[in-house]
ChimeraX commands (.cxc) that place a marker at each C-alpha (Angstrom):
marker #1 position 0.00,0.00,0.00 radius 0.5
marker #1 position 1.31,3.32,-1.22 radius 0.5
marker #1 position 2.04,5.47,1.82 radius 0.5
marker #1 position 0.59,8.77,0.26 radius 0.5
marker #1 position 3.88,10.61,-0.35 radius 0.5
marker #1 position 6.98,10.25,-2.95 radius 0.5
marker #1 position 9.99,11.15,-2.54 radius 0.5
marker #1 position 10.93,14.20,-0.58 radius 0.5
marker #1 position 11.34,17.07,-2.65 radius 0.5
marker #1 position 13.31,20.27,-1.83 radius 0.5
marker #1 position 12.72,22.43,0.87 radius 0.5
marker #1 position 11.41,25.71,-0.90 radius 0.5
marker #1 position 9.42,23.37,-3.16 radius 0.5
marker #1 position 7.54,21.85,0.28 radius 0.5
marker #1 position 7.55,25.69,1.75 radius 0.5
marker #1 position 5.85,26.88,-1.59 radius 0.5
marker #1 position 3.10,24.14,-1.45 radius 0.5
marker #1 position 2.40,25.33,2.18 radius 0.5
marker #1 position 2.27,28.58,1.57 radius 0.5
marker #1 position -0.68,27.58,-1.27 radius 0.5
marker #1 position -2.41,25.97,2.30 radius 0.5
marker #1 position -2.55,29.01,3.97 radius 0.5
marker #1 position -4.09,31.10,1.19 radius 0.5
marker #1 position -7.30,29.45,2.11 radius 0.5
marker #1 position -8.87,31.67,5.29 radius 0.5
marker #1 position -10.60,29.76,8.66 radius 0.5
marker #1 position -13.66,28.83,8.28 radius 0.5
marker #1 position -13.20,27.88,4.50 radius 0.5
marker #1 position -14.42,24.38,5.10 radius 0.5
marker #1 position -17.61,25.41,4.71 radius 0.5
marker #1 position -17.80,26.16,1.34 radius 0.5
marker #1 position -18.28,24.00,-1.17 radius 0.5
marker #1 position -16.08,24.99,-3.29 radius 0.5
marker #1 position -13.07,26.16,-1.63 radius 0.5
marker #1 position -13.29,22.56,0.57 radius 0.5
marker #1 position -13.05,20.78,-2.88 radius 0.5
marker #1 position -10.39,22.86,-4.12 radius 0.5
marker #1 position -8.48,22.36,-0.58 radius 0.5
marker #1 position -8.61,18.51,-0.82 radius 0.5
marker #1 position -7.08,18.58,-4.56 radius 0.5
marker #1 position -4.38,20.79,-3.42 radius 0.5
marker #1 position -3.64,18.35,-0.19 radius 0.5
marker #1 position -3.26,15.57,-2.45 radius 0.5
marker #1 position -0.58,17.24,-4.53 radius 0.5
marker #1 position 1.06,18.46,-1.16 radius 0.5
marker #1 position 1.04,14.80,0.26 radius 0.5
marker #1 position 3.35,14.23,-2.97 radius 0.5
marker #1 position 5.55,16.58,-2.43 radius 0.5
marker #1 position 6.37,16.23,1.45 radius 0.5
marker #1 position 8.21,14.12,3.00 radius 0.5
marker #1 position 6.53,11.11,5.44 radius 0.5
marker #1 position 7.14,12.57,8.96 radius 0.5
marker #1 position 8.45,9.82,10.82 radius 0.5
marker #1 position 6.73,11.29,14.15 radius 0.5
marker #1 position 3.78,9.34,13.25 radius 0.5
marker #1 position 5.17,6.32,15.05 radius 0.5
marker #1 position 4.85,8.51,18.16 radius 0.5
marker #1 position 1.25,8.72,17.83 radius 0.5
marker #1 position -0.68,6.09,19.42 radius 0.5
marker #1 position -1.55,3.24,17.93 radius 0.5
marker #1 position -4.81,1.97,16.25 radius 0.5
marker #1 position -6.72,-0.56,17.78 radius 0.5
marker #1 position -7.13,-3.98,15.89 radius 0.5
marker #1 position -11.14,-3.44,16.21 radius 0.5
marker #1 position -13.18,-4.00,13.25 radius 0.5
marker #1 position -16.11,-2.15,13.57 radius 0.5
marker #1 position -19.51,-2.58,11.47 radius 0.5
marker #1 position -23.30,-1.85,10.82 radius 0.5
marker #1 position -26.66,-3.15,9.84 radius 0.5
marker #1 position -29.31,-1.32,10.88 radius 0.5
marker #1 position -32.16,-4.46,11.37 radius 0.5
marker #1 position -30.23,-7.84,12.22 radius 0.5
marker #1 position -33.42,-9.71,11.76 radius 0.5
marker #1 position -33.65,-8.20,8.04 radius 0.5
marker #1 position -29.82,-8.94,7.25 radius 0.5
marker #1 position -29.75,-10.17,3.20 radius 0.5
marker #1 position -27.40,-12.75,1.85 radius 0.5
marker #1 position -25.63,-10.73,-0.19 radius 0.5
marker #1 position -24.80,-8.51,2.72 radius 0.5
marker #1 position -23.99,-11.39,5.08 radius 0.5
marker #1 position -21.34,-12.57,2.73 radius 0.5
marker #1 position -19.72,-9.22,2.45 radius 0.5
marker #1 position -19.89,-8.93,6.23 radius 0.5
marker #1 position -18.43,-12.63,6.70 radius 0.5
marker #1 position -15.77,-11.82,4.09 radius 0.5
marker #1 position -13.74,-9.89,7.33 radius 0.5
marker #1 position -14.19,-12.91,9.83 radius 0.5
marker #1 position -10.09,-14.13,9.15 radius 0.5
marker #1 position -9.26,-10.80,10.54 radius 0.5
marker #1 position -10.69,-13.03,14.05 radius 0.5
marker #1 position -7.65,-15.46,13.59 radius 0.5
marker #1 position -5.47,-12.26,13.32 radius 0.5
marker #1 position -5.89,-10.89,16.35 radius 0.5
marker #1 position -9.19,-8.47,15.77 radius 0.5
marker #1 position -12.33,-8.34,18.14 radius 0.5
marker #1 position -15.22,-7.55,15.57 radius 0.5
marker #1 position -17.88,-5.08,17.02 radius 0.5
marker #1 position -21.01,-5.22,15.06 radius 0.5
marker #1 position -23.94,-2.85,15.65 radius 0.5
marker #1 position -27.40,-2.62,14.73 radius 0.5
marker #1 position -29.84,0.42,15.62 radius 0.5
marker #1 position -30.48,-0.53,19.07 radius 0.5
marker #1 position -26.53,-1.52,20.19 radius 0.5
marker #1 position -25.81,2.04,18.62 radius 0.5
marker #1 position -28.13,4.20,20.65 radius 0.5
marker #1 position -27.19,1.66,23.83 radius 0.5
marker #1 position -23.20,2.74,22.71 radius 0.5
marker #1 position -23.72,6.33,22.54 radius 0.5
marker #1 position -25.64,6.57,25.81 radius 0.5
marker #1 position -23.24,4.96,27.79 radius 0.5
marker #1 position -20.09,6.85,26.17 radius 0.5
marker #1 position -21.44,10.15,25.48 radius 0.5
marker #1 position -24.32,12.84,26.75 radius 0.5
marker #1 position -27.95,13.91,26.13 radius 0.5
marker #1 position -27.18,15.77,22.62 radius 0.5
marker #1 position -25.37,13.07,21.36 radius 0.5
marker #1 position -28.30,10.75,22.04 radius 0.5
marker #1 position -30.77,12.98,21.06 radius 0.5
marker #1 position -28.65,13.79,17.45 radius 0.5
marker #1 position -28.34,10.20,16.90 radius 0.5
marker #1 position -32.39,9.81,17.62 radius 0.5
marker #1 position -32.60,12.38,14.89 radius 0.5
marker #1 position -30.52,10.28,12.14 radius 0.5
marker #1 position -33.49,9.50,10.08 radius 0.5
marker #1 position -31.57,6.89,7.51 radius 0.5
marker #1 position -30.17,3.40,8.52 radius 0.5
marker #1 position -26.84,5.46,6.80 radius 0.5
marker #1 position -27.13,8.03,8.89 radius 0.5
marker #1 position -27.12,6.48,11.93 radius 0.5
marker #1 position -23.92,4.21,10.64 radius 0.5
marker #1 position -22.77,7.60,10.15 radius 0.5
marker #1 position -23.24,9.27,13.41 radius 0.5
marker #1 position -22.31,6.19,15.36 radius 0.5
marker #1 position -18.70,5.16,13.65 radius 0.5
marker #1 position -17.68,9.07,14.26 radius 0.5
marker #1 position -18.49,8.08,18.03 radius 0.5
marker #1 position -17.26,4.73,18.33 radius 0.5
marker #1 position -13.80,5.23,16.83 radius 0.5
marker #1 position -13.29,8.38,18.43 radius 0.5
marker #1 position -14.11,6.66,21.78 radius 0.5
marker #1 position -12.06,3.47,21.44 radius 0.5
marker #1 position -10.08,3.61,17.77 radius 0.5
marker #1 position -10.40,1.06,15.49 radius 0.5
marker #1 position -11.38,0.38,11.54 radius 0.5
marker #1 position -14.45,0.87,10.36 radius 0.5
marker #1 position -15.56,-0.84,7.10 radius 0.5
marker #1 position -19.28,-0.50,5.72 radius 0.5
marker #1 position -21.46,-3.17,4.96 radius 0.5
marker #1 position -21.22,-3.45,1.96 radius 0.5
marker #1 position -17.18,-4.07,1.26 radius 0.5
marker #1 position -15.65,-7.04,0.76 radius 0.5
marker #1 position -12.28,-7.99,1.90 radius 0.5
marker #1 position -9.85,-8.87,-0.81 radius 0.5
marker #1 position -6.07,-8.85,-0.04 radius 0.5
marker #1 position -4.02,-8.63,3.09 radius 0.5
marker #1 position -3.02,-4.99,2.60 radius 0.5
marker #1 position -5.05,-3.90,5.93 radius 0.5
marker #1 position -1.65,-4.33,7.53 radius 0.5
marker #1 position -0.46,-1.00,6.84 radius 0.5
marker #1 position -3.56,0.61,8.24 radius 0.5
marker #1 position -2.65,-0.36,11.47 radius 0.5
marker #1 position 1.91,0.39,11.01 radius 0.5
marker #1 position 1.43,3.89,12.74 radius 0.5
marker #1 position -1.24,5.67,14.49 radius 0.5
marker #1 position -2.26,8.54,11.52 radius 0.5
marker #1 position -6.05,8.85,10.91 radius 0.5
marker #1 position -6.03,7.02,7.28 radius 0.5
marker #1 position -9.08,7.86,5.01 radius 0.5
marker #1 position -9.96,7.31,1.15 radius 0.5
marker #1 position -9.90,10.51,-1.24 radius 0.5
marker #1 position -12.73,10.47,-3.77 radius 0.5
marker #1 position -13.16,12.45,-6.73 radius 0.5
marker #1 position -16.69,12.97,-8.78 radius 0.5
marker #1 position -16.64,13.95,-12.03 radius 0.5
marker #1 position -20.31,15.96,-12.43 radius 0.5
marker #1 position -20.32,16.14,-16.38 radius 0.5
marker #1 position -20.40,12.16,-16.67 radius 0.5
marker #1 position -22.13,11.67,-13.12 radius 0.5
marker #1 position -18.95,9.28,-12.79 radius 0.5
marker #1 position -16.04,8.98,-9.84 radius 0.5
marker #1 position -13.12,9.21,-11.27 radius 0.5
marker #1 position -10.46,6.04,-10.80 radius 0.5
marker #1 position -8.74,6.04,-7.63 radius 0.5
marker #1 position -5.36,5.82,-9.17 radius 0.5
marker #1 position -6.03,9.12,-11.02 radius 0.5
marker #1 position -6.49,11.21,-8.22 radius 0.5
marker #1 position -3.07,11.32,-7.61 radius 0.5
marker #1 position -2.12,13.11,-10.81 radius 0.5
marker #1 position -0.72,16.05,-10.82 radius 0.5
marker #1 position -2.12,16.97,-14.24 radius 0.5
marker #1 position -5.74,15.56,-13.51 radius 0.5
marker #1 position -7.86,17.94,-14.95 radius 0.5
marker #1 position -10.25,19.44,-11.90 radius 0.5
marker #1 position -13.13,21.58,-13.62 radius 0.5
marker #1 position -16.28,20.10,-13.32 radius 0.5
marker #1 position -14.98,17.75,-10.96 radius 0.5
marker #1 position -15.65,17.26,-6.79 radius 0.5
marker #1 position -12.94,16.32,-4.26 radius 0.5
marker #1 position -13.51,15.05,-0.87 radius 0.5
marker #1 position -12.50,12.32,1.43 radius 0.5
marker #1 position -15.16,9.39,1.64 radius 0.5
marker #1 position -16.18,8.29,5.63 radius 0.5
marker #1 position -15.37,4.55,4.62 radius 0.5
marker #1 position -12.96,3.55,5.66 radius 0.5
marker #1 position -11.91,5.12,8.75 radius 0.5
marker #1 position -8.87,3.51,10.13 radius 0.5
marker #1 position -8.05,6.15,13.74 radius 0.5
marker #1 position -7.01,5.55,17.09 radius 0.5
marker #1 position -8.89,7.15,19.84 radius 0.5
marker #1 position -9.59,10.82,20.11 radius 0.5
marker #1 position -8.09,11.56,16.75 radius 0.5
marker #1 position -9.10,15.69,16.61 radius 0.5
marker #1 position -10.96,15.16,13.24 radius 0.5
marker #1 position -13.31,12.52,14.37 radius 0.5
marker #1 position -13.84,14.91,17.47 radius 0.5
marker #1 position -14.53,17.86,15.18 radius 0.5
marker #1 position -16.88,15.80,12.65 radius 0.5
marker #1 position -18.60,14.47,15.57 radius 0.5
marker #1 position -19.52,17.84,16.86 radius 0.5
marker #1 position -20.06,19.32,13.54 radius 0.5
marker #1 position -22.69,16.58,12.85 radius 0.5
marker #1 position -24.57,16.93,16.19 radius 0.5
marker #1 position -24.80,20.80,16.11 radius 0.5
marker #1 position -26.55,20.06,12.69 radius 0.5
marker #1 position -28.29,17.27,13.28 radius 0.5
marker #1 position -29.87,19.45,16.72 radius 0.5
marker #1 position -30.19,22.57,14.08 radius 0.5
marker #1 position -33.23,24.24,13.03 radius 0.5
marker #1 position -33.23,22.09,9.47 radius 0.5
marker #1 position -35.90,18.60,10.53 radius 0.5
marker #1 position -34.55,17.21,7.14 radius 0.5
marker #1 position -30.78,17.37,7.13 radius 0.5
marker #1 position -28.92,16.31,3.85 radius 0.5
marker #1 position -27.18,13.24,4.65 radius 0.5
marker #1 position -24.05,13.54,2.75 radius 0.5
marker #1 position -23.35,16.69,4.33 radius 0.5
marker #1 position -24.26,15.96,7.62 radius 0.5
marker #1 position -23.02,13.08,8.55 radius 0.5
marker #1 position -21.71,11.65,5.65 radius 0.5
marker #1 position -18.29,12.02,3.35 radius 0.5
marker #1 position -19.28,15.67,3.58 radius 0.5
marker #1 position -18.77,16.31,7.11 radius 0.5
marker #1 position -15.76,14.77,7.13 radius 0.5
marker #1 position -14.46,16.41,4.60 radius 0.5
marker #1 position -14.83,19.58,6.13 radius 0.5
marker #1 position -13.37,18.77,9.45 radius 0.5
marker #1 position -10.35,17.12,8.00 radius 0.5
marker #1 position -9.61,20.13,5.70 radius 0.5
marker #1 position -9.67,22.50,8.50 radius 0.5
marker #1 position -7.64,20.40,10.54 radius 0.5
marker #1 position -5.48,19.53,7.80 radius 0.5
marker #1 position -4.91,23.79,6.91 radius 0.5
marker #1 position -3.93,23.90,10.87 radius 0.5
marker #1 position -1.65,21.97,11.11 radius 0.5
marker #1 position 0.12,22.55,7.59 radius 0.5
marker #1 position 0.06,26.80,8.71 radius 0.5
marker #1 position 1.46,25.81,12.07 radius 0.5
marker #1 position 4.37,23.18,10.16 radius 0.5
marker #1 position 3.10,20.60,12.36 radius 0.5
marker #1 position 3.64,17.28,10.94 radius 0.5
marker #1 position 0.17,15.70,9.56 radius 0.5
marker #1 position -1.29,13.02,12.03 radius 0.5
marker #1 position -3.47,12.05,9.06 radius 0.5
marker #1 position -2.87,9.57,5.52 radius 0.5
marker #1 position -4.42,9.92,2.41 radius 0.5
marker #1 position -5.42,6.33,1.07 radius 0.5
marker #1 position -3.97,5.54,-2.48 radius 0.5
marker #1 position -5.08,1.84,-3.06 radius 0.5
marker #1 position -8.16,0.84,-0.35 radius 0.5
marker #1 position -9.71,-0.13,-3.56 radius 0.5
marker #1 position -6.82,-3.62,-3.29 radius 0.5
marker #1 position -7.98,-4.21,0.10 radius 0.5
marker #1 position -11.68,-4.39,-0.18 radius 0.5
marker #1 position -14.44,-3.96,-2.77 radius 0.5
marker #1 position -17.40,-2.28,-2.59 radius 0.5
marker #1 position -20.26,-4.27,-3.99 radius 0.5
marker #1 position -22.50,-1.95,-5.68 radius 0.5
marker #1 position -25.16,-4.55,-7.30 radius 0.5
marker #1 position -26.77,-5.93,-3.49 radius 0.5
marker #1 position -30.00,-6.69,-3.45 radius 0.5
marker #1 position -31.02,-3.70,-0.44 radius 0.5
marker #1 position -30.01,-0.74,-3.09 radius 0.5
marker #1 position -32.90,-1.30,-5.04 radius 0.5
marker #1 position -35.61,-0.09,-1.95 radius 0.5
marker #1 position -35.02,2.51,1.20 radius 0.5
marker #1 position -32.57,1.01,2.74 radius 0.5
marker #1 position -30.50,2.98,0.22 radius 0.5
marker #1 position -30.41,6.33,1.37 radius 0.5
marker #1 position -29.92,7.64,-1.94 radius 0.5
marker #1 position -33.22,6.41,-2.91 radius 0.5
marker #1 position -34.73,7.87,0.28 radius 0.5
marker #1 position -35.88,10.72,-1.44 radius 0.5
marker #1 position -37.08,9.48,-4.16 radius 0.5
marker #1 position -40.66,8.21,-2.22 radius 0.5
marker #1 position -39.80,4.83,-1.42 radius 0.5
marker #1 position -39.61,4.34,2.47 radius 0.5
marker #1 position -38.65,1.98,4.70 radius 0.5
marker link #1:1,2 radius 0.2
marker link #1:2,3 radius 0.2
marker link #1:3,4 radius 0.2
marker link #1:4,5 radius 0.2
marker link #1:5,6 radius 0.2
marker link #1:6,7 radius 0.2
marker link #1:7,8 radius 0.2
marker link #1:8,9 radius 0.2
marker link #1:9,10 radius 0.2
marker link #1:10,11 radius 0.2
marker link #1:11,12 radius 0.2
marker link #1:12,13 radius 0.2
marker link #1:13,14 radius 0.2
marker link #1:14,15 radius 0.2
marker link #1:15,16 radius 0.2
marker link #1:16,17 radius 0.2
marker link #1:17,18 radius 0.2
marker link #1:18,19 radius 0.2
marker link #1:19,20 radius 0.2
marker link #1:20,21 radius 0.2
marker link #1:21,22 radius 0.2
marker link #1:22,23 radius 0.2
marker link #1:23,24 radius 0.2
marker link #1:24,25 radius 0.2
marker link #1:25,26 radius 0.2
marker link #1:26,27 radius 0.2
marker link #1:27,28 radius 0.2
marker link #1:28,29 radius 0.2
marker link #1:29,30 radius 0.2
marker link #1:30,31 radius 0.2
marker link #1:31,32 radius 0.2
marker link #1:32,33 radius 0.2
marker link #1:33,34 radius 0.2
marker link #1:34,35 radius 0.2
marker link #1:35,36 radius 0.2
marker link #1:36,37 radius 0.2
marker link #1:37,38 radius 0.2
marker link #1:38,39 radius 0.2
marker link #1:39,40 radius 0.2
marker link #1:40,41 radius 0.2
marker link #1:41,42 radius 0.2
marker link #1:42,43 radius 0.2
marker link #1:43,44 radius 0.2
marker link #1:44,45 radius 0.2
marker link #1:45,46 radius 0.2
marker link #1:46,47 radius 0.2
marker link #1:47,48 radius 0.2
marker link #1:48,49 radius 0.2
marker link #1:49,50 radius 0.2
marker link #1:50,51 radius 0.2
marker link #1:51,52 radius 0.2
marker link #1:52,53 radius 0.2
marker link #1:53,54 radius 0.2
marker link #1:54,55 radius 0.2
marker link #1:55,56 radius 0.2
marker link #1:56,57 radius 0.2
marker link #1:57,58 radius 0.2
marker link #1:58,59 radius 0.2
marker link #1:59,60 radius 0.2
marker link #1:60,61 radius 0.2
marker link #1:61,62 radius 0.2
marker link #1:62,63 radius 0.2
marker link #1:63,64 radius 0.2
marker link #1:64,65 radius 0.2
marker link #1:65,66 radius 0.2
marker link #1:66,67 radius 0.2
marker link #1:67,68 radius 0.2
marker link #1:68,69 radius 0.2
marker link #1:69,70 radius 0.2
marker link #1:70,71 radius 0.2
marker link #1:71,72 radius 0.2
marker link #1:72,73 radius 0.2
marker link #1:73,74 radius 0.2
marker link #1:74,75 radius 0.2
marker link #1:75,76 radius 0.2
marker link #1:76,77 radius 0.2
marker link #1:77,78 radius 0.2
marker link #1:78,79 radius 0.2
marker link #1:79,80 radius 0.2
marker link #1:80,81 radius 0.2
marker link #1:81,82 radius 0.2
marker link #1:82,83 radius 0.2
marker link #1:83,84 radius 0.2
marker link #1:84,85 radius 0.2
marker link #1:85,86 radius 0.2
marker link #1:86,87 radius 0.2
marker link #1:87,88 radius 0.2
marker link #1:88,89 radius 0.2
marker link #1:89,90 radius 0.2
marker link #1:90,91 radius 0.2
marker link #1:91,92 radius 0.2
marker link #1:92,93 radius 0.2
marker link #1:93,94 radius 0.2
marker link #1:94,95 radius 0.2
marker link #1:95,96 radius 0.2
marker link #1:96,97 radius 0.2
marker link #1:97,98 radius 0.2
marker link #1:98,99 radius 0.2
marker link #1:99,100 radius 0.2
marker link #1:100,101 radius 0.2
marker link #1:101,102 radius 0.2
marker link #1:102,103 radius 0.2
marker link #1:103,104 radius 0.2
marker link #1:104,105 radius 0.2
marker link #1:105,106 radius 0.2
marker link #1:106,107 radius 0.2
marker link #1:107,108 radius 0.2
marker link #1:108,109 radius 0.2
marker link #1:109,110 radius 0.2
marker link #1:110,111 radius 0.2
marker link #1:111,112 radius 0.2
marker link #1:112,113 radius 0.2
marker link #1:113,114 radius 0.2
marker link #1:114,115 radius 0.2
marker link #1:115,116 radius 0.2
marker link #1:116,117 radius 0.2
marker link #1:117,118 radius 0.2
marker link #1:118,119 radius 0.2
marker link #1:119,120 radius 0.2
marker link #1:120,121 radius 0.2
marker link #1:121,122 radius 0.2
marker link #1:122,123 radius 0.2
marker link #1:123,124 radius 0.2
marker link #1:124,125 radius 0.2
marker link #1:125,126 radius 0.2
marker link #1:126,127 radius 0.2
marker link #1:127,128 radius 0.2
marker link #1:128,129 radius 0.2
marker link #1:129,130 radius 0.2
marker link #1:130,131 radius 0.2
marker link #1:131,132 radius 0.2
marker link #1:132,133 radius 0.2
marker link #1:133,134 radius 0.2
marker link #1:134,135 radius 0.2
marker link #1:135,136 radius 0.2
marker link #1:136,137 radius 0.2
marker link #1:137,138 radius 0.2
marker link #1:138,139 radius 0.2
marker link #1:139,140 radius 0.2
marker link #1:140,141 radius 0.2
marker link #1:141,142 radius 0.2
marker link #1:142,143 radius 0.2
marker link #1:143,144 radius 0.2
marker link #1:144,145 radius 0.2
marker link #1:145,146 radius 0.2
marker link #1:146,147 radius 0.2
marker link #1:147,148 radius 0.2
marker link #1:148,149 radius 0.2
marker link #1:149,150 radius 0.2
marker link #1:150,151 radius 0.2
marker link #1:151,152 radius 0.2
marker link #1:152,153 radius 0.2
marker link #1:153,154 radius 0.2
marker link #1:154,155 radius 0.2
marker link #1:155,156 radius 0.2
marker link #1:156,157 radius 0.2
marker link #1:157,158 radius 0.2
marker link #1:158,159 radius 0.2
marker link #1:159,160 radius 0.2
marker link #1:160,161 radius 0.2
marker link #1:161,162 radius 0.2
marker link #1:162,163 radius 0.2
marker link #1:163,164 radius 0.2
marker link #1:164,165 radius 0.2
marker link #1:165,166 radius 0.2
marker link #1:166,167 radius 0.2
marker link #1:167,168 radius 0.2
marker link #1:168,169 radius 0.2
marker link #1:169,170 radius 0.2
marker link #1:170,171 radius 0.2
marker link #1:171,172 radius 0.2
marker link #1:172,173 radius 0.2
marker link #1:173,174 radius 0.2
marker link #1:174,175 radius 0.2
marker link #1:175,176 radius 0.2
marker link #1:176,177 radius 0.2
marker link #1:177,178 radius 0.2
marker link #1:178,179 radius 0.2
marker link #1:179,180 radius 0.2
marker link #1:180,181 radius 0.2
marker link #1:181,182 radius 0.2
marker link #1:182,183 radius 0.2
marker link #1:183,184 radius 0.2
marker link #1:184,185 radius 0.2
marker link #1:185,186 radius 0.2
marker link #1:186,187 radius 0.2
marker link #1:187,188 radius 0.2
marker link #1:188,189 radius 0.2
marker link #1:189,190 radius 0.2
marker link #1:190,191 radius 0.2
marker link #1:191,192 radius 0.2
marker link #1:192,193 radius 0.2
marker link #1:193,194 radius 0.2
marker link #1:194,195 radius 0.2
marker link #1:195,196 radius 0.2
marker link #1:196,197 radius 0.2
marker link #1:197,198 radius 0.2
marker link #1:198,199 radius 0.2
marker link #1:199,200 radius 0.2
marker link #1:200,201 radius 0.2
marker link #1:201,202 radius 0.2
marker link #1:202,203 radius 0.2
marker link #1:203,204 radius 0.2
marker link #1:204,205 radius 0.2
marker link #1:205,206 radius 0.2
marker link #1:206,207 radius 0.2
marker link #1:207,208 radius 0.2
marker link #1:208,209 radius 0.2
marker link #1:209,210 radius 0.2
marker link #1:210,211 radius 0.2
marker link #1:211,212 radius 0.2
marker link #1:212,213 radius 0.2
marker link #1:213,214 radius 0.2
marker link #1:214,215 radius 0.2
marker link #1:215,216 radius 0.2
marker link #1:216,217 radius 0.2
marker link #1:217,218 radius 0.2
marker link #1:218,219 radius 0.2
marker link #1:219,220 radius 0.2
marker link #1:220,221 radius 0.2
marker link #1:221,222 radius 0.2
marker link #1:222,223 radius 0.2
marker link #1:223,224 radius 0.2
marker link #1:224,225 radius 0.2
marker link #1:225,226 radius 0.2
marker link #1:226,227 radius 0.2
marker link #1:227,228 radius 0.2
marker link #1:228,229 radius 0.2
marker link #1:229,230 radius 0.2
marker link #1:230,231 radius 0.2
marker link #1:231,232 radius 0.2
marker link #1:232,233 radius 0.2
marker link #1:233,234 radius 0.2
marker link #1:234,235 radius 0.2
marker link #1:235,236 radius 0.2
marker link #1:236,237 radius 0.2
marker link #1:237,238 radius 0.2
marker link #1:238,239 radius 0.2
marker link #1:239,240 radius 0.2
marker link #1:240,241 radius 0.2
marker link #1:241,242 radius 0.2
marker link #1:242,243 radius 0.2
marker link #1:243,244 radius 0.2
marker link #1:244,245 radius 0.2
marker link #1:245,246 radius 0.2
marker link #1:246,247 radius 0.2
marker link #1:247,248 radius 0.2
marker link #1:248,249 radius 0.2
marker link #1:249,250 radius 0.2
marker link #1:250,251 radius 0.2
marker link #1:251,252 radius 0.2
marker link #1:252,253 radius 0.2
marker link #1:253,254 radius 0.2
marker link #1:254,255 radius 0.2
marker link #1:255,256 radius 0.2
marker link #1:256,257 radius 0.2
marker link #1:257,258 radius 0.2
marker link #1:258,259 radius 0.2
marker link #1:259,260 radius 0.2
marker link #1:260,261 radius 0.2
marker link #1:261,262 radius 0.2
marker link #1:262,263 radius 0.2
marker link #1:263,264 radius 0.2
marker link #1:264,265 radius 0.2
marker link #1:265,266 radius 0.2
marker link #1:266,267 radius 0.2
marker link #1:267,268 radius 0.2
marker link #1:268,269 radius 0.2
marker link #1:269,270 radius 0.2
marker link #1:270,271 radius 0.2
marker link #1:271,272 radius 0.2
marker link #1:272,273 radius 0.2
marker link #1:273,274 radius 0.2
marker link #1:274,275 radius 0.2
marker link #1:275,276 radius 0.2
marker link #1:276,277 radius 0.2
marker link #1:277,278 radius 0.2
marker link #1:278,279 radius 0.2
marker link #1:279,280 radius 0.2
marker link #1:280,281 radius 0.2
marker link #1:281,282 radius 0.2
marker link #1:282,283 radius 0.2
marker link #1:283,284 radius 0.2
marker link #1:284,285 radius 0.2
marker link #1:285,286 radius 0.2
marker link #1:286,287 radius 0.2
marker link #1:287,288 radius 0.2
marker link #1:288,289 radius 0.2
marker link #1:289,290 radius 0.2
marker link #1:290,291 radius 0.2
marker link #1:291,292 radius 0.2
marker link #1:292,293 radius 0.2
marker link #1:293,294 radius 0.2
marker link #1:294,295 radius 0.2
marker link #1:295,296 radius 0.2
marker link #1:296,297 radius 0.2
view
């Protein structure tokens, strides 16, 4: 697994690309387009600067494979097998934590306060409340979090677990073809970037506990899920978006400070597990992107 970074490259050429960082102002996060802009510009800084070896300092992340399914009593095959794909990780050492609706709310009760249990009694999607309760459960106690709907290929989880940096996936959509574009391509330094959306994606997240950006997208979630809005856009909210935003604020931080980044880009998740897009539950509710779209669950 590629570590996110080449070679180092000369000091001015690492001072220029964080001087680029700290054009963008506090607060920036919350624009759409600035955020996307951000995470295309991290990507070519993650080339350019060296791997800080400090990470080893950090702590380390928890061999805890956490997952979700909203209704164990409605689980379908299709699902099951994805979810059973990750059992070897047993004979490696992992304690599997699976939750369903009701563990969730019985997780966050115990290990957090009244907003948190009232944002997560909010979550009006079996997604969102996956959402809302990974953010908690990983910033609580560390761990990995897969979704559902991945299944485990090759052995290359190792590496997520060699230091203790928050590792997430980068994503790019490309709006004129309604496509992502390839992992692999991301990392270009030529990609072309009009028309296009950048962003990290909330699965996986590989942390160990109280990683600050899991704190901050935790809190950014609940103040929005408690907000005045009774039908809060999921992606945003607690989804990829969310994250996003509190990774590219902490990420501008820490790169205007020249604090090393406690954080990894993913460049090939997509060798360590699949997602299997053609399950049987995407065709109904249970699919949040068809939520709107008048089915219900």
């Amino acid at each position: 697994m590629g570590n996110g970074v080449n070679a180092a490259q000369s000091e001015p050429q690492v001072q220029k690309a964080i001087l680029r960082m700290n054009a963008y102002p506090p607060g920036f996060e919350e624009s759409d387009q600035l955020r996307s802009a951000f995470i295309r510009k991290l990507t070519l800084h993650l080339l350019q600067c060296p791997r800080s070896s400090e990470a080893s300092e950090l702590p380390v992340v928890p061999r805890t494979l956490i997952q979700y399914w909203h209704d164990p009593s409605d689980l379908p095959d299709d699902v099951r097998d994805c979810l059973a794909s990750w059992d070897r990780l047993v004979d490696e050492g992992f304690e599997v934590r699976m939750f369903c609706d009701e563990s969730a709310a019985a997780y966050i009760a115990e290990h957090y306060g009244t907003r948190e249990c009232e944002a997560f009694a909010r979550c009006r999607h079996p997604a969102m409340r996956s959402d809302y309760l990974r953010m908690c459960f990983v910033l609580a106690e560390g761990g990995l979090y897969v979704d559902a709907d991945d299944m485990l290929l090759g052995d290359g989880w190792n590496e997520l677990f060699g230091d203790g940096r928050l590792k997430v996936q980068p994503l790019c959509y490309d709006i004129p073809s309604a496509r992502m574009v390839p992992a692999a391509e991301i990392w270009r330094p030529n990609l072309r970037t009009h028309g296009r959306i950048f962003y990290v994606n909330n699965n996986p997240i590989a942390a160990p506990a109280g990683h600050p950006v899991l704190r901050v997208a935790l809190s950014r979630a609940t103040d929005r899920l408690l907000g005045e809005d009774q039908r809060p856009e999921i992606q945003t909210t607690t989804g990829p978006g969310n994250l996003t935003a509190a990774l590219a604020a902490h990420a501008r931080n820490l790169i205007a400070a020249g604090t090393p980044l406690d954080f990894e880009l993913l460049r090939d998740w997509e060798a360590i597990a699949e997602t299997r897009w053609h399950l049987s539950y995407r065709n109904d509710a249970r699919n949040w992107r068809n939520m709107d779209a008048g089915l219900s669950l």
